[in-house]
VOTI-488488 format. One record per residue (C-alpha): residue number from 0; z negated, x negated, y; residue in one letter. Coordinates in nm, 2 decimals. Example, Ala and Ser with C-alpha at 12.3 -4.5 7.8 and 13.67 -1.06 7.14 Angstrom:
2
{r 0,{-0.78,-1.23,-0.45},"a"}
{r 1,{-0.71,-1.37,-0.11},"s"}
END
This chain:
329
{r 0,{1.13,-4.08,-7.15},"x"}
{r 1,{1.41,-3.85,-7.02},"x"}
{r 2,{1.34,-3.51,-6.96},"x"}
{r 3,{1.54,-3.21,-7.00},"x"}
{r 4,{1.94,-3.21,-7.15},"x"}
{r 5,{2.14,-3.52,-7.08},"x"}
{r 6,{2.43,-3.32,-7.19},"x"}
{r 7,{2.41,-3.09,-6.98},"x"}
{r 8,{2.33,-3.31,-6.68},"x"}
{r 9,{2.04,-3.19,-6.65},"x"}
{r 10,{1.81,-3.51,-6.73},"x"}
{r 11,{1.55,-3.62,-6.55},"x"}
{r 12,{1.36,-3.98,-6.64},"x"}
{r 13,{1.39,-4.34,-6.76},"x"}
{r 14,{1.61,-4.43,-7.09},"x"}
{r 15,{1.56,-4.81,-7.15},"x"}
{r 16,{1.73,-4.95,-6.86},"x"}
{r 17,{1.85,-4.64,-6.70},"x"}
{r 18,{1.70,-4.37,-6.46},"x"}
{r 19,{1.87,-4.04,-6.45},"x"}
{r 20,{1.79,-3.79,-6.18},"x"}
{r 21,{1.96,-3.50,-5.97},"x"}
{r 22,{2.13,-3.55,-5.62},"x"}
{r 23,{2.28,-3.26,-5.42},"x"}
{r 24,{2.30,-3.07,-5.77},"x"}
{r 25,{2.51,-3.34,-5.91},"x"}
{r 26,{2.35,-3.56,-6.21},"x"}
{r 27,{2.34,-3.93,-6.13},"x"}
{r 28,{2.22,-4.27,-6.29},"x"}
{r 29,{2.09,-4.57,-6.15},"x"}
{r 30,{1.94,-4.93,-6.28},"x"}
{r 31,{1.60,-4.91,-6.37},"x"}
{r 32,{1.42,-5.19,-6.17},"x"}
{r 33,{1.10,-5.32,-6.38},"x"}
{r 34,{1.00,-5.62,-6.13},"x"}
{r 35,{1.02,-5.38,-5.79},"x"}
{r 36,{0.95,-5.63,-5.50},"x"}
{r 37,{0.87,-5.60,-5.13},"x"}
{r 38,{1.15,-5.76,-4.91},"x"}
{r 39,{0.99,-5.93,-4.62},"x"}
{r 40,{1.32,-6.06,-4.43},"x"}
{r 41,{1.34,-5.96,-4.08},"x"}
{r 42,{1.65,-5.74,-4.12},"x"}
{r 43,{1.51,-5.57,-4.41},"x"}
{r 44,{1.16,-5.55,-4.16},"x"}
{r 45,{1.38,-5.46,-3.89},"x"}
{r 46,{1.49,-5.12,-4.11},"x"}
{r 47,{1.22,-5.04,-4.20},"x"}
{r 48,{1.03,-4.98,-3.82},"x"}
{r 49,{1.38,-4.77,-3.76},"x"}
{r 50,{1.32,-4.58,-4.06},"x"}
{r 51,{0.95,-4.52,-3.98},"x"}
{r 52,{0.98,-4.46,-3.61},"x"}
{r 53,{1.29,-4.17,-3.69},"x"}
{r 54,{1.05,-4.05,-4.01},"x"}
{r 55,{0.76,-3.97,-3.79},"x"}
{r 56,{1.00,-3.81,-3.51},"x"}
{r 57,{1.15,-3.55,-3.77},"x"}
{r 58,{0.75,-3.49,-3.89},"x"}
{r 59,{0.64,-3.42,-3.57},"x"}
{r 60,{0.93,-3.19,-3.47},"x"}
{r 61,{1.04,-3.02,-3.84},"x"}
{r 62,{0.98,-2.68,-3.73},"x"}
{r 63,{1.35,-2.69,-3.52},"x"}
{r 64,{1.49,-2.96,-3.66},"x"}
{r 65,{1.55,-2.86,-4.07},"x"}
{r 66,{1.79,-2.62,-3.96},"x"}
{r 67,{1.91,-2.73,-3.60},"x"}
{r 68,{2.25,-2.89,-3.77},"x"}
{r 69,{2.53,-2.68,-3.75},"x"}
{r 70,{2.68,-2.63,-4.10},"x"}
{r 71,{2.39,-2.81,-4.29},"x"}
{r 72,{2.17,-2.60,-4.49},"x"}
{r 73,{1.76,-2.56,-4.39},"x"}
{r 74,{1.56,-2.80,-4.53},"x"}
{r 75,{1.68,-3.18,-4.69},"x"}
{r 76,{2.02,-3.14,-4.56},"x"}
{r 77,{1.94,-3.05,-4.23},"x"}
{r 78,{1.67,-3.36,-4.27},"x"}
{r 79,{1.91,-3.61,-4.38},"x"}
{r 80,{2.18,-3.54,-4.08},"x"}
{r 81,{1.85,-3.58,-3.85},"x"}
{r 82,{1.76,-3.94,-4.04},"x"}
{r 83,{2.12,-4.04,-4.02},"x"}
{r 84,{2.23,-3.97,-3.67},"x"}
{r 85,{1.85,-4.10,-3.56},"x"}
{r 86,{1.84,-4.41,-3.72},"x"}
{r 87,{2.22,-4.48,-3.64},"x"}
{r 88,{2.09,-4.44,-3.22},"x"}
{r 89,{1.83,-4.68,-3.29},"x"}
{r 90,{2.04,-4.92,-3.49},"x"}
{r 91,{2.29,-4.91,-3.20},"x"}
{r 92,{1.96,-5.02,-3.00},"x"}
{r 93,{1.89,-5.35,-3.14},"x"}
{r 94,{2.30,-5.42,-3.26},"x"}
{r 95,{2.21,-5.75,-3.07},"x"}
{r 96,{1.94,-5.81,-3.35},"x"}
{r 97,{2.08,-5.68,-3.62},"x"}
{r 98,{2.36,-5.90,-3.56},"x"}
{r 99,{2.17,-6.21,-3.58},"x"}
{r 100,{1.83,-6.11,-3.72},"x"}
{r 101,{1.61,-6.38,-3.76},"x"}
{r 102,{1.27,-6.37,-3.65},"x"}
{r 103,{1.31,-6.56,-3.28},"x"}
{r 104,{1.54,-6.32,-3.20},"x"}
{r 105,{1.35,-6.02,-3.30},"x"}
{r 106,{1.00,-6.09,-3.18},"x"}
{r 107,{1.19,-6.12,-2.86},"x"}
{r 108,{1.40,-5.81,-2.88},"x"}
{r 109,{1.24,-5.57,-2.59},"x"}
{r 110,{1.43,-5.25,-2.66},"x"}
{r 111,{1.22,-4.94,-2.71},"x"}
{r 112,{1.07,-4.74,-2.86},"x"}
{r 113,{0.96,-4.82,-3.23},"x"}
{r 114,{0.67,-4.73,-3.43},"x"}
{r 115,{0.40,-4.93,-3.49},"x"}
{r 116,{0.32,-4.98,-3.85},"x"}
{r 117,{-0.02,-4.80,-3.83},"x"}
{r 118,{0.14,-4.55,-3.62},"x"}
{r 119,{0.05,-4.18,-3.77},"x"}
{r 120,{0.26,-3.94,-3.48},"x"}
{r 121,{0.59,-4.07,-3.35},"x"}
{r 122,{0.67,-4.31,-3.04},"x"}
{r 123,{0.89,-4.13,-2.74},"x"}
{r 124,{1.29,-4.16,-2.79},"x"}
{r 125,{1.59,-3.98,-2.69},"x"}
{r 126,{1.66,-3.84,-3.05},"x"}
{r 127,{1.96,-3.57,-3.11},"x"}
{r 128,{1.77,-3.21,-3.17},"x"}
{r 129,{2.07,-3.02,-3.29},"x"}
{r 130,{2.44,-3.04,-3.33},"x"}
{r 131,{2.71,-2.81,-3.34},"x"}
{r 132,{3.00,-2.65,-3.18},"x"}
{r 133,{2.85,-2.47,-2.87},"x"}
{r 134,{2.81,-2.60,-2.51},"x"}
{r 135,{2.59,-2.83,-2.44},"x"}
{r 136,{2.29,-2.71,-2.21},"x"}
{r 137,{2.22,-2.96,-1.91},"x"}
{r 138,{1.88,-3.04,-1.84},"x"}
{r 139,{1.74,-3.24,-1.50},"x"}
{r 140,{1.48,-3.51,-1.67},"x"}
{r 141,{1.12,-3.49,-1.60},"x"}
{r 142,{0.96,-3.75,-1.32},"x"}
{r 143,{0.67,-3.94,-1.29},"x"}
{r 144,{0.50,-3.71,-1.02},"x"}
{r 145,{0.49,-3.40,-1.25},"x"}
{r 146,{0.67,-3.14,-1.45},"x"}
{r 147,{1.06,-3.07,-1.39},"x"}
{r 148,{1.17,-2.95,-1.72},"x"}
{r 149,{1.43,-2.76,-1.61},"x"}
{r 150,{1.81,-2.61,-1.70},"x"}
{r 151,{2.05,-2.70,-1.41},"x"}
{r 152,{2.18,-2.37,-1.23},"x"}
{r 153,{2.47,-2.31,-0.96},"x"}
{r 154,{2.30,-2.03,-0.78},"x"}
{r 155,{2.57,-2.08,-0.52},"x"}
{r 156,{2.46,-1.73,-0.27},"x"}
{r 157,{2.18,-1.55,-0.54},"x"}
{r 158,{1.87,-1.60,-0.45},"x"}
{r 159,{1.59,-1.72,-0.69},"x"}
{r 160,{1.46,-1.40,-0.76},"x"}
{r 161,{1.73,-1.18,-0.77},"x"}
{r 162,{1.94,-1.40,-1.07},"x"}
{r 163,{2.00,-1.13,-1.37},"x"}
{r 164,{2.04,-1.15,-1.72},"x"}
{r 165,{2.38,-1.14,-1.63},"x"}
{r 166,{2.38,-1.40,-1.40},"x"}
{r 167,{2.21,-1.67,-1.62},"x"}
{r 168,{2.51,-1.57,-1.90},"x"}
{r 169,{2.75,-1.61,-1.65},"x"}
{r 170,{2.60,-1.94,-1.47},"x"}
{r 171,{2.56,-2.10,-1.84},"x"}
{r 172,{2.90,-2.03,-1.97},"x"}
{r 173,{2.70,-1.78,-2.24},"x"}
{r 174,{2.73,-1.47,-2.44},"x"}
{r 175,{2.48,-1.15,-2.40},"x"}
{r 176,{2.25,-1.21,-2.68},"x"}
{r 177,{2.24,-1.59,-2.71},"x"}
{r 178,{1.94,-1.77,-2.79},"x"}
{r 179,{1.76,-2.04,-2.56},"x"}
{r 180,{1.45,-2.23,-2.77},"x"}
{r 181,{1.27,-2.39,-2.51},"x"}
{r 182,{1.14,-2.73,-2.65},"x"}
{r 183,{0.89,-2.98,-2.46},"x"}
{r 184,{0.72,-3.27,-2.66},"x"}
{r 185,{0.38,-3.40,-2.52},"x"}
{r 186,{0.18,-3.74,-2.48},"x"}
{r 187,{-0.18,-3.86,-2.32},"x"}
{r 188,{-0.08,-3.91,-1.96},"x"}
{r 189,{-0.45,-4.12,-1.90},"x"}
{r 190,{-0.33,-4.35,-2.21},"x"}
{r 191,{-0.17,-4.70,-2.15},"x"}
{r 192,{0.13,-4.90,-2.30},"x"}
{r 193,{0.20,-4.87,-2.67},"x"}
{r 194,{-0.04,-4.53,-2.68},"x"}
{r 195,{0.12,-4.34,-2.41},"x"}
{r 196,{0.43,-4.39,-2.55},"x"}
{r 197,{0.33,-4.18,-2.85},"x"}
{r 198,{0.38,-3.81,-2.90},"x"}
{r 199,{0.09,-3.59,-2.98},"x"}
{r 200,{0.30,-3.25,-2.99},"x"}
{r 201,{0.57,-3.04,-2.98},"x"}
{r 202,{0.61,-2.69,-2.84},"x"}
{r 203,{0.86,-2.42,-2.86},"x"}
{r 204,{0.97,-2.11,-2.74},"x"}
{r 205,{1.22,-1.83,-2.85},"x"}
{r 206,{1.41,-1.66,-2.57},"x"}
{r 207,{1.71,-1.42,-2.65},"x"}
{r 208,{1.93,-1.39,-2.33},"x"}
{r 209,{1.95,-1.00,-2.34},"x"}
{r 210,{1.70,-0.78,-2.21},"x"}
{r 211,{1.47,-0.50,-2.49},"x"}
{r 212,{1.68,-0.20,-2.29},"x"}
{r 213,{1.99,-0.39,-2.28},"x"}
{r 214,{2.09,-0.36,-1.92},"x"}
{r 215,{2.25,-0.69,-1.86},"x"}
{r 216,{2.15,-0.64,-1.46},"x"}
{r 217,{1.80,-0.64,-1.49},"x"}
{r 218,{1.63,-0.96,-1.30},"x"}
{r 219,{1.54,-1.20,-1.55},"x"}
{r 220,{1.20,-1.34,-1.42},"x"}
{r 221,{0.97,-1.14,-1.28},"x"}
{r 222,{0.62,-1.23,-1.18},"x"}
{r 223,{0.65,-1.56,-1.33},"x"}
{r 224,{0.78,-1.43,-1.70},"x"}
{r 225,{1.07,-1.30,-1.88},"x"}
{r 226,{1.16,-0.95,-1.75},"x"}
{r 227,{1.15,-0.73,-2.04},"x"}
{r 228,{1.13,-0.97,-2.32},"x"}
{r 229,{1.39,-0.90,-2.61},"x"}
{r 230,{1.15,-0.79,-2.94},"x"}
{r 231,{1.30,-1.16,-3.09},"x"}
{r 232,{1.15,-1.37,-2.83},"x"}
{r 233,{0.87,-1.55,-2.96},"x"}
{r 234,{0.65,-1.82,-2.81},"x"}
{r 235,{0.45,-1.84,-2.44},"x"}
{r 236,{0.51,-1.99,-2.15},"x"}
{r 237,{0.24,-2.16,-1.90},"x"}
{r 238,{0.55,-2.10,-1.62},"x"}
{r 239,{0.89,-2.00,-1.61},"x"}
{r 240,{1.06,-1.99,-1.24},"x"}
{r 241,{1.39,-2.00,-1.08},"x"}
{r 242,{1.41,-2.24,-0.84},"x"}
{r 243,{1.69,-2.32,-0.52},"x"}
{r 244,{1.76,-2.67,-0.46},"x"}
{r 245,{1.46,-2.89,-0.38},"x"}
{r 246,{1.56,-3.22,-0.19},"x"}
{r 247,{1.78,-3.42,-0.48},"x"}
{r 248,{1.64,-3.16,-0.71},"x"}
{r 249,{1.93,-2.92,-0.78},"x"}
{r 250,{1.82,-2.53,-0.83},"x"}
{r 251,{1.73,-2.48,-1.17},"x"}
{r 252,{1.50,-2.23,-1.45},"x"}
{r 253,{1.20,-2.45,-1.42},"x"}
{r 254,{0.98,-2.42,-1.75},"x"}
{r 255,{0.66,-2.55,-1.92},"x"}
{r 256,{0.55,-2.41,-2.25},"x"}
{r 257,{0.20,-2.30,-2.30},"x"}
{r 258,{-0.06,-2.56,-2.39},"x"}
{r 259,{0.16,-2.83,-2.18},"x"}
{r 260,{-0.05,-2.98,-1.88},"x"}
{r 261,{0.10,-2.93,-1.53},"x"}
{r 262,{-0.02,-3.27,-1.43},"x"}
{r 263,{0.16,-3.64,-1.52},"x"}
{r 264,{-0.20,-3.79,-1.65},"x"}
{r 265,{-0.32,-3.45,-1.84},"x"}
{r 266,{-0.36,-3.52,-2.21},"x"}
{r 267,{-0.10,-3.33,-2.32},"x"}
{r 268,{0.16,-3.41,-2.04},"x"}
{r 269,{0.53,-3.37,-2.11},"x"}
{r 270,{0.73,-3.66,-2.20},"x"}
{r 271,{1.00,-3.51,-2.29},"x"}
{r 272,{1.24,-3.20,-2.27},"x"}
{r 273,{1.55,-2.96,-2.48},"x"}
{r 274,{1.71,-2.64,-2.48},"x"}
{r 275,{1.89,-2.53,-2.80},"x"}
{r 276,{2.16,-2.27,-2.75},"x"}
{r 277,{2.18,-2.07,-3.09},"x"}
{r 278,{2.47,-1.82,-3.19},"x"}
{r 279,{2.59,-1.56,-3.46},"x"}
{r 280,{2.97,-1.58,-3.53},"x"}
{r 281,{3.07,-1.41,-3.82},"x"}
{r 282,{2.80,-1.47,-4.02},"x"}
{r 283,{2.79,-1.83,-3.95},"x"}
{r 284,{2.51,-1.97,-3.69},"x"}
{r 285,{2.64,-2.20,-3.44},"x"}
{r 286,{2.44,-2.46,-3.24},"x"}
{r 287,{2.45,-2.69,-2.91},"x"}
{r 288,{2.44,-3.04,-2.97},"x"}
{r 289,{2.13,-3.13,-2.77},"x"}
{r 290,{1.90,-3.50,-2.73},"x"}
{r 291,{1.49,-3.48,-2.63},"x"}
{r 292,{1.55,-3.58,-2.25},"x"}
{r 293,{1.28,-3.84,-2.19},"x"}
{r 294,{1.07,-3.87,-1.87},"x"}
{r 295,{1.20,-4.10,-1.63},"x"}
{r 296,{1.14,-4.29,-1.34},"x"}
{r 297,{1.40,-4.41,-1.09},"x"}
{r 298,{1.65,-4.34,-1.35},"x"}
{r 299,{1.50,-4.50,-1.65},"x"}
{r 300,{1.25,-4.35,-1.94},"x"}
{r 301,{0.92,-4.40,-1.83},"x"}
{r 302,{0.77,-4.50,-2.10},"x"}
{r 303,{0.93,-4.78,-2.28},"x"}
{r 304,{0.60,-4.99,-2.38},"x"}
{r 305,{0.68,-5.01,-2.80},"x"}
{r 306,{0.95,-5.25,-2.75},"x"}
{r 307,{1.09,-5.33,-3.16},"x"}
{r 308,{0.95,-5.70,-3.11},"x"}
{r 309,{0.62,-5.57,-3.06},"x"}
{r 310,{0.66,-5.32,-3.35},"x"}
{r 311,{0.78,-5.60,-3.57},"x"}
{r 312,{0.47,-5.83,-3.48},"x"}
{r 313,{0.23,-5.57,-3.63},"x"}
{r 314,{0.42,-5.58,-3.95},"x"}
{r 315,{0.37,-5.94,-4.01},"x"}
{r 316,{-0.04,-5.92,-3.94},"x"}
{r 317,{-0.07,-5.86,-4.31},"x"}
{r 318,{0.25,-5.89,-4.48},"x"}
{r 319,{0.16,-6.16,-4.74},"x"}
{r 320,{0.05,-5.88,-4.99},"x"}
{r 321,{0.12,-5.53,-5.04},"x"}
{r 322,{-0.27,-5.55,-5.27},"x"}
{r 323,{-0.52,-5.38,-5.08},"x"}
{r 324,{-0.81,-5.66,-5.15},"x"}
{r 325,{-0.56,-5.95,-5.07},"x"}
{r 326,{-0.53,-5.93,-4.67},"x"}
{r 327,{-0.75,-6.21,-4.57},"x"}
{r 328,{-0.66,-6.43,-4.29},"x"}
END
């Protein structure tokens, strides 16, 4: 029975044939369907480990991402944009399968990384963070033989620890009272294939580019932590230096967020890295367009185990049946 006024388009509810609910404020209608039935084909499979995989990623990393979308409101808006951009990158993935998806083709597919369907936290991928109008803030990727989480800096002659507040504005392309939020998602660095490939946290860190007494030329690390923090900064650091160039490692803010193992095989390692650049304009916040750089290793993501025709042979173990007591083999 439908609830509320169907006049006033406010009815929510089944009427015979018809389901009425509300969408984006708007009321809408659709089919009722009384014999609902659980597609098995391997295209309709193959959406459904894309869904999941993207699903679990916006679960595990909610806290920035339902209102990291410049223009899209906090919450289900923001969380739709993340679904659709997400799912469209890993659609683009396996275009070869998708194009010609029968089951041959997909058990064979090796392109990574998909969920598993007993997966509770999300597999590693290069997912978009945010979107928006504002420079995009380079990162140099993280390596097999430990943490370089790091923004890419032109120190040209300033030393390491004489860069400012100033400098960092000016070396960025920035504005005096930007924000940076620091992200680094985590895995078990002692787990192997399909498990390390999973995600078992997220961190995050506030840091507002102007210092609490407002004198632009003030260092901006000192002792290993932000010089006179701005009273907005939130979150901790395990370490935050400025580094010159290192071998092929250009100079850099090197960074690692607190409860993020220094080593590669720590439990909560890093596996991946993003900085968010966040502005007021007029009322309006602004945003970076910014993807979770992956860990690599000579120039590919490290871990790459949960290829989609692995992901799609755990579907089928017991996919006769969605009954609980009819699984047997």
């Amino acid at each position: 029975m439908a609830k509320d006024n169907l006049f006033l388009g406010m009815a929510r509810g089944k009427v015979g044939d018809v389901v009425f609910s509300r969408l984006n404020g708007v009321q809408v209608t659709r089919a009722r369907n009384r014999a609902p039935r659980n597609p098995q084909s391997p295209a309709q499979m193959v959406q459904r480990i894309i869904m999941s995989s993207v699903g679990k990623a916006y679960s595990l990393m909610s806290g920035i991402c339902d209102h990291s979308f410049e223009g899209f409101e906090t919450g289900q808006l923001s969380q739709r944009k993340f679904m659709e951009v997400n799912v469209g990158q890993l659609r683009d993935k396996v275009a070869d399968v998708l194009a010609y998806p029968v089951e041959e083709v997909v058990k064979a597919s090796t392109a990574f990384n998909f969920s598993f369907k007993n997966d509770y936290a999300p597999v590693l991928n290069q997912y978009m963070m945010s979107a928006g109008s504002l420079p995009t803030i380079d990162l140099v990727p993280e390596t097999e033989g430990g943490w370089r989480s790091m923004i890419a800096l032109n120190l040209g002659e300033i030393l390491p620890d004489a860069v400012t507040y100033a400098d960092i504005v000016s070396m960025l392309g920035l504005l005096p009272g930007d924000q940076l939020t620091f992200c680094q998602v985590t895995h078990d660095g002692q787990a192997t294939g399909h498990d390390k490939d999973i995600m078992n946290g997220f961190r995050y860190a506030r840091v507002i580019l102007e210092p609490s007494d407002g004198d632009m030329t003030s260092p901006f690390i000192v002792g290993g932590a932000i010089n006179k923090p701005n009273e907005r900064n939130s979150g901790s650091f395990a370490s935050i230096i400025i580094t010159a160039v290192e071998g092929d490692i250009p100079a850099g803010l090197r960074f690692r967020l607190k409860d993020v193992d220094l080593a590669a095989n720590g439990a909560r390692a890093v596996c991946g890295s993003a900085v968010i650049l966040s502005r007021q304009t007029g009322g309006r916040w602004l945003r970076s367009t910014q993807f979770l750089l992956p860990r690599t290793t000579s120039g590919s993501q490290a871990l790459n185990s949960s290829t989609l025709g692995l992901a799609y042979e755990t579907y089928l173990l017991n996919s006769a049946s969605d009954l609980y007591l009819n699984q047997a083999t």
